[in-house]
C-alpha positions as CSV (number, residue, x, y, z in Angstrom):
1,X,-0.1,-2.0,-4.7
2,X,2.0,-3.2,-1.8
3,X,2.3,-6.5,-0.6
4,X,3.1,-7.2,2.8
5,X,4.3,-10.9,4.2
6,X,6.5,-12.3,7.2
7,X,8.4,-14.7,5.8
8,X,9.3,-17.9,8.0
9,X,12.6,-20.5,7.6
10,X,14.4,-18.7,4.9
11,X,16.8,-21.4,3.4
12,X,19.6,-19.7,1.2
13,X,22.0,-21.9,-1.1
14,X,24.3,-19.8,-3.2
15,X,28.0,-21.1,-5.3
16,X,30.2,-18.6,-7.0
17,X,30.7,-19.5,-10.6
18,X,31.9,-17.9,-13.6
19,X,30.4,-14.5,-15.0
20,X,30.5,-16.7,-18.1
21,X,28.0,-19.3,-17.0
22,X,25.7,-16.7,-16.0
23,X,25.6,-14.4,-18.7
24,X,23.5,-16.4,-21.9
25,X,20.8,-17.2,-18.9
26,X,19.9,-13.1,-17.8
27,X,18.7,-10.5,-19.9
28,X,21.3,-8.6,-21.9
29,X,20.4,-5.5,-19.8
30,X,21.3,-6.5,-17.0
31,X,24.6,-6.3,-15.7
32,X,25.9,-9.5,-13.9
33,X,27.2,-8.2,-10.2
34,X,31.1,-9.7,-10.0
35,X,33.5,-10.0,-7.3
36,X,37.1,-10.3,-8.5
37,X,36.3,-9.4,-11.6
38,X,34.6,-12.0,-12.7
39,X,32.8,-14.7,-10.4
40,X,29.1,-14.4,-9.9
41,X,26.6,-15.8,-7.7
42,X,23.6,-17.8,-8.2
43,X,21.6,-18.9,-5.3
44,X,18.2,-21.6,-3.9
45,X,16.3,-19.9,-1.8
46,X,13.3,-21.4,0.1
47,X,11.4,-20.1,2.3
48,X,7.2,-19.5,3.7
49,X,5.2,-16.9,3.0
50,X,2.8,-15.8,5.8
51,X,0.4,-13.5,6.9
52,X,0.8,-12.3,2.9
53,X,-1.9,-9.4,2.8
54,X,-2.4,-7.0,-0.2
55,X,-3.1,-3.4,-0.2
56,X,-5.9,-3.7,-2.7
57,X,-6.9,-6.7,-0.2
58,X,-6.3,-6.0,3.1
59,X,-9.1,-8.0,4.9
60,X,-7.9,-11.3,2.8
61,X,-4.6,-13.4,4.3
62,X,-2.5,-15.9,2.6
63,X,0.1,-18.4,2.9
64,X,2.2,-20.7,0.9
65,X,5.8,-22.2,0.3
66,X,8.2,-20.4,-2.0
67,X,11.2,-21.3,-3.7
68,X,13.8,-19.5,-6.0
69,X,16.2,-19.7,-8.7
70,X,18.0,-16.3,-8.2
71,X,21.1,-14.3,-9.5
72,X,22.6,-11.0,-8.6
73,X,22.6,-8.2,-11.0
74,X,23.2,-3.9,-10.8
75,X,20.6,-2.2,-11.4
76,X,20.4,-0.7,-14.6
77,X,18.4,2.6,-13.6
78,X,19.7,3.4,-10.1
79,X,23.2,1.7,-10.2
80,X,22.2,-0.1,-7.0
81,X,22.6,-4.3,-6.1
82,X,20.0,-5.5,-7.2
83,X,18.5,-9.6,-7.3
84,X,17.2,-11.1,-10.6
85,X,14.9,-14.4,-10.5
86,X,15.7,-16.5,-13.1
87,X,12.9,-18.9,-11.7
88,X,9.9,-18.8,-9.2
89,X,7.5,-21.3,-7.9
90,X,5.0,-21.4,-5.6
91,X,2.9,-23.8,-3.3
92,X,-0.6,-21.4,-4.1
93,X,-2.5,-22.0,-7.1
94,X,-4.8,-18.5,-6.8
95,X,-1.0,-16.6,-5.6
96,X,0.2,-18.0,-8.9
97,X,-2.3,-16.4,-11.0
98,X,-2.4,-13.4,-9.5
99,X,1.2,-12.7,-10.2
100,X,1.2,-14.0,-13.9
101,X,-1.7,-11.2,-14.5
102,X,1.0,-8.4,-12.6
103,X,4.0,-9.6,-15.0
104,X,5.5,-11.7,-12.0
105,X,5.7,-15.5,-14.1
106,X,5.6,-17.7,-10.7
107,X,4.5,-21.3,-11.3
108,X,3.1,-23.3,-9.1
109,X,5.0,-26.0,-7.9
110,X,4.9,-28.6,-5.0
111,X,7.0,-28.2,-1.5
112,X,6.6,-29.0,2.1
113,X,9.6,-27.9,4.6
114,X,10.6,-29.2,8.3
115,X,12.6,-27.4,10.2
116,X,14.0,-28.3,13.9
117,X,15.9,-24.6,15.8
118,X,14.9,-26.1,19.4
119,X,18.2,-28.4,20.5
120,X,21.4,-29.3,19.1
121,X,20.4,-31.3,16.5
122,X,18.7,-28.5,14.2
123,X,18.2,-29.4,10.8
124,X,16.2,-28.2,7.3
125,X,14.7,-29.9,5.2
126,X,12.6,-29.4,1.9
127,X,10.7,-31.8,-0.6
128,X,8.6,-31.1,-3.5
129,X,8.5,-31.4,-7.1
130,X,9.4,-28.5,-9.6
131,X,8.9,-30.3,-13.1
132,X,10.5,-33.4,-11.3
133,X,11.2,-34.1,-7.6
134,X,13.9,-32.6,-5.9
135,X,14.9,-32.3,-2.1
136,X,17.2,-30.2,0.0
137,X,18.5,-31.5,3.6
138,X,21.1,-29.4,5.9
139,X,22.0,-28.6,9.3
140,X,23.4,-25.4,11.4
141,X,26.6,-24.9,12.3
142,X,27.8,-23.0,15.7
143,X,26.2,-19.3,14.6
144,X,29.8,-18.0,14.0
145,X,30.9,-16.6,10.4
146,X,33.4,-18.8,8.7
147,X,35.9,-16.7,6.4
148,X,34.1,-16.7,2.9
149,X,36.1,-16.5,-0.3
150,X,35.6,-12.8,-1.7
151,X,34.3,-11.1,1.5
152,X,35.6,-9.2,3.6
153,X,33.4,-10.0,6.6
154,X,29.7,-11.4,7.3
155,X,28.2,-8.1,6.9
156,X,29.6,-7.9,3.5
157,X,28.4,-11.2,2.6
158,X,25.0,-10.9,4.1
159,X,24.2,-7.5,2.1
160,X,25.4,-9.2,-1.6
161,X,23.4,-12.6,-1.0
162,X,20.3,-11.6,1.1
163,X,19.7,-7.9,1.2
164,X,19.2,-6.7,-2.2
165,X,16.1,-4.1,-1.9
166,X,15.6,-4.0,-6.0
167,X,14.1,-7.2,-7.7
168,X,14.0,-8.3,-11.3
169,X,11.3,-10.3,-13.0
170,X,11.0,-11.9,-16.4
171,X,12.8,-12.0,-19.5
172,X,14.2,-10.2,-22.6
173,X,11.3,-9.3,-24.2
174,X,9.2,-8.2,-20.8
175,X,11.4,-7.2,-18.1
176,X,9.6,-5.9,-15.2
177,X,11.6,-4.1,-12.1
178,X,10.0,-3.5,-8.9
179,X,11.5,-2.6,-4.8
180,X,11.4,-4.0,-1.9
181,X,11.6,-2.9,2.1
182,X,12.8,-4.9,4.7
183,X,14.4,-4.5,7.9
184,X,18.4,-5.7,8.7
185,X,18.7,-9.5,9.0
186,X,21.3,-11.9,10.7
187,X,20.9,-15.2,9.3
188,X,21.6,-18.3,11.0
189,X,25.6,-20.5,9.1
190,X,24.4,-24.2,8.1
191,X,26.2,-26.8,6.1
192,X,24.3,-28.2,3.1
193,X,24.4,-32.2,3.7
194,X,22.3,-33.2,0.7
195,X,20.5,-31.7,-2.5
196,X,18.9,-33.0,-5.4
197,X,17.2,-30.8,-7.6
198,X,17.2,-31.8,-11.3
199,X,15.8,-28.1,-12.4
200,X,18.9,-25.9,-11.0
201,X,21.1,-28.6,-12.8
202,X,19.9,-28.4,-15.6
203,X,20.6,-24.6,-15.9
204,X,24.0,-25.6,-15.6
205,X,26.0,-23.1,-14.5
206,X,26.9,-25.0,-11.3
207,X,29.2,-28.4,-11.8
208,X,29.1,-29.4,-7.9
209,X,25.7,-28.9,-5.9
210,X,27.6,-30.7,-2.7
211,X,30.1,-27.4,-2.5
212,X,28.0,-24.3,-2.5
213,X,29.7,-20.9,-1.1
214,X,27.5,-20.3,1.3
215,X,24.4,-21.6,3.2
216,X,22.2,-19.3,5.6
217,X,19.3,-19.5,7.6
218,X,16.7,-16.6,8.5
219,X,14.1,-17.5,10.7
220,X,11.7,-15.3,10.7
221,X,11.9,-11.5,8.5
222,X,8.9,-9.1,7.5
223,X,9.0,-8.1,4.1
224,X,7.2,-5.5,1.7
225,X,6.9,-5.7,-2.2
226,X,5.9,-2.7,-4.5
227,X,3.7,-4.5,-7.2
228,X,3.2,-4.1,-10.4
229,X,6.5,-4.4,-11.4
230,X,8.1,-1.6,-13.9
231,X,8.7,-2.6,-17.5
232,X,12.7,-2.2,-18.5
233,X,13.4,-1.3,-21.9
């Protein structure tokens, strides 16, 4: 089955932290991905799901809010960068479901998102509540790359944190892989100005959620998912 979506005000948080902080929170199989030997990234990302049509579906459309808890990881089978969810939540009750019965866990959460491109003032900003209420505000920066620590360049940057095209689901005892296509993207620079969110924190592999690594805005991306995900031994 292939799931087919254009995805609208993609919101991506991400902090390097120690390989160490990562490693009791992923499944053993999966090897962390590290720059300089040792730092690893764990990354928000928030975003809209539209137009989301399945193949088994086709005449049926959907739409909801997204937002994930993810981690970068190689890919155990091909060798390749891949992205592993640690958590997922959605704004669709019936979306939810489906998943769970494909070996996707998403939960269904609460979140609403405002964004302003149009002038100079351009801002994000989420709310919702994820087990308890958290909130996310930032605005953009002049769309010029500022020298990030362990890249060489944006492209480089922009392939680890947003372009992975392999995606993991689950946990130890069912871990499911599955692919993904979408096209190149060039994401927007912001600077986070707030963020509250008590369920990242509590995973607690990040001491400072006012200092993230990097923050980057995608408008607007079309995206295709190869369901059900493969089980990983």
């Amino acid at each position: 089955m292939k799931v087919k979506m254009t995805l609208r005000d993609v919101f991506y948080i991400s902090y390097a932290v120690p390989a160490a902080r990562l490693n009791p929170i992923i499944p053993d199989v999966l090897p962390l991905a590290t720059l300089d030997d040792d730092m690893a990234f764990i990354s928000i990302v928030a975003l809209q799901s539209t137009k989301v049509r399945l193949s088994l579906l086709p005449f049926l459309h959907f739409k909801y809010y997204q937002l994930n808890i993810r981690t970068y990881v190689n890919d155990p089978v091909s060798g390749e960068h891949a992205v592993y969810f640690l958590r997922s939540g959605v704004t669709s009750r019936f979306i939810s479901l489906v998943t769970r019965t494909t070996g996707i866990p998403w939960q269904y959460i609460d979140l609403v998102t405002e964004v302003n491109t149009k002038n100079e003032t351009n801002f994000y900003l989420a709310l919702g509540k994820w087990e308890e209420d958290f909130s996310i505000n930032a605005q953009s920066l002049l769309d010029n790359f500022t020298a990030l620590p362990f890249f060489d360049n944006r492209e480089s940057a922009v392939n680890f944190l947003i372009r992975p095209l392999i995606g993991f689901v689950g946990d130890s005892r069912r871990l499911g892989r599955f692919t993904i296509q979408h096209p190149e993207v060039e994401p927007k620079t912001y600077t986070l100005t707030k963020l509250a969110f008590p369920l990242f924190t509590h995973l607690g592999a990040v001491d400072e959620l006012g200092n993230p690594h990097s923050v980057f805005f995608l408008p607007t991306a079309d995206f295709e998912i190869h369901l059900p995900p493969t089980g990983i031994k």
